[in-house]
matplotlib code that plots the C-alpha trace (Angstrom):
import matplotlib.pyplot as plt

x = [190.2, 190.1, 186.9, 186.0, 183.2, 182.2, 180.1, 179.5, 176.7, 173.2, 170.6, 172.1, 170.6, 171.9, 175.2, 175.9, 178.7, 180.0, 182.6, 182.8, 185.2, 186.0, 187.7, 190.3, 191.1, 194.1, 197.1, 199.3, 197.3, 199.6, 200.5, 196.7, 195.5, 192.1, 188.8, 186.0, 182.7, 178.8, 175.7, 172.5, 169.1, 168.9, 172.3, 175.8, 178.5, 180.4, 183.9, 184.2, 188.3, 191.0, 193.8, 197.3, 200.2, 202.0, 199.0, 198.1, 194.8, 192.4, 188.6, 185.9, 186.0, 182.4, 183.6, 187.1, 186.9, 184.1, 185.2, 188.4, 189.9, 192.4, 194.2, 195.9, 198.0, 198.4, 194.9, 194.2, 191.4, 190.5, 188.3, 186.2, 185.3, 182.0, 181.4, 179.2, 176.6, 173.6, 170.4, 172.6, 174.6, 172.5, 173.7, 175.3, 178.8, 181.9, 184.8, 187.2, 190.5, 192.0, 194.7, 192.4, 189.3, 187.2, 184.4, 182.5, 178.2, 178.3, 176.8, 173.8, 173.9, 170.9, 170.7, 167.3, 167.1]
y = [-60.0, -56.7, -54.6, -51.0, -49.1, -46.0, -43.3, -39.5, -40.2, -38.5, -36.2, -32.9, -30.7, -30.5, -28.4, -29.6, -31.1, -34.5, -35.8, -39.8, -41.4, -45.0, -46.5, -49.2, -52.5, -54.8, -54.8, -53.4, -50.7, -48.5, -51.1, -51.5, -49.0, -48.3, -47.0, -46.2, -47.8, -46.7, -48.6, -46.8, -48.8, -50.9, -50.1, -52.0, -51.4, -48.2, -46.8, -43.5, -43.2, -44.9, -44.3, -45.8, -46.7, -43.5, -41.3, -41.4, -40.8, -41.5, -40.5, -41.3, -38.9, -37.9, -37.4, -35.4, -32.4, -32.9, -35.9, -36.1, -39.3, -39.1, -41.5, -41.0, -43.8, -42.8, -43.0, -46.0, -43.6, -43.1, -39.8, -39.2, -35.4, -34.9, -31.2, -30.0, -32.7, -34.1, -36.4, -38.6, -39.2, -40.6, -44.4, -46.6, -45.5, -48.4, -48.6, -51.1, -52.7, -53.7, -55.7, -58.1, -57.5, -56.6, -53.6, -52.2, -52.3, -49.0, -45.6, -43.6, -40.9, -38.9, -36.0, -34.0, -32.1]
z = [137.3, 135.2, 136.1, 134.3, 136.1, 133.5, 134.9, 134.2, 131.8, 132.3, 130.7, 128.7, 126.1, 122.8, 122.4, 126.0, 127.5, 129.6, 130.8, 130.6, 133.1, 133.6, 136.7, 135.7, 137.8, 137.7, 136.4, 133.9, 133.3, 131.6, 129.0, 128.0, 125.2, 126.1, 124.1, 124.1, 122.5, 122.0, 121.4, 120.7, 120.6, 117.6, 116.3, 116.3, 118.7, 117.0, 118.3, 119.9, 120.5, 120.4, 123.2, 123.1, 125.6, 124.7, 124.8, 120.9, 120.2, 117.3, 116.1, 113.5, 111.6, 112.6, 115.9, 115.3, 116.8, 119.3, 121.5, 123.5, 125.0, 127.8, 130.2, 133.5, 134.4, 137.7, 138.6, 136.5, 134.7, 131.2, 130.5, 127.3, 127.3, 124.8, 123.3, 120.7, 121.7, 119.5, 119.7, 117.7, 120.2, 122.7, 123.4, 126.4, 126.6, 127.5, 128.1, 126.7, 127.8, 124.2, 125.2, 127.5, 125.3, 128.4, 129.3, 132.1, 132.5, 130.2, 131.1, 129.3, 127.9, 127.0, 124.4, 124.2, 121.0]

ax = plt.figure().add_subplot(projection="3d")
ax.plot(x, y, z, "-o")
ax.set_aspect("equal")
plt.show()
């Protein structure tokens, strides 16, 4: 069975910076594009990044320029480097496997104004 653990999350000031990393198992990873997803209280599930097989990457627009998604097949990882941070981007951070439609228990991430 596919699992994704994500982790890195915690409590940063605004301006700050994380690194978001999610531990992939199973198989095939390196055919699986990948992405990242946020939920904040009371909101809808809203994309972060897009990764591909190949290493293409895409952004909200919002969030072009700030975020940066990144895989390493040999580790099975997928990273999602967060600059520039805001308030508004406090939420529970996942990880998705888009070819088998599956994500991890999510990791929080705080941002104190």
């Amino acid at each position: 069975q596919v699992q994704l653990v994500e982790s890195g999350g915690g409590l940063v000031p605004a301006g700050g910076s994380l690194r978001l990393s999610c531990a992939f198992s199973g198989s095939m990873f390196d055919f699986r594009p990948m992405a990242w997803f946020r939920q904040a209280p009371g909101k809808q599930r809203e994309l972060v990044a897009n990764i591909t097989i190949d290493s293409s990457t895409n952004y909200p627009d919002s969030l072009k320029g700030r975020f940066i998604i990144s895989r390493d097949n040999a580790k099975n990882m997928v990273y999602l480097q967060m600059n520039s941070l805001k308030p508004e981007d406090t939420a529970v951070y996942y990880c998705e496997d888009r070819w088998g439609g599956m994500w991890g228990q999510g990791t929080q991430v705080t941002v104190s104004s």
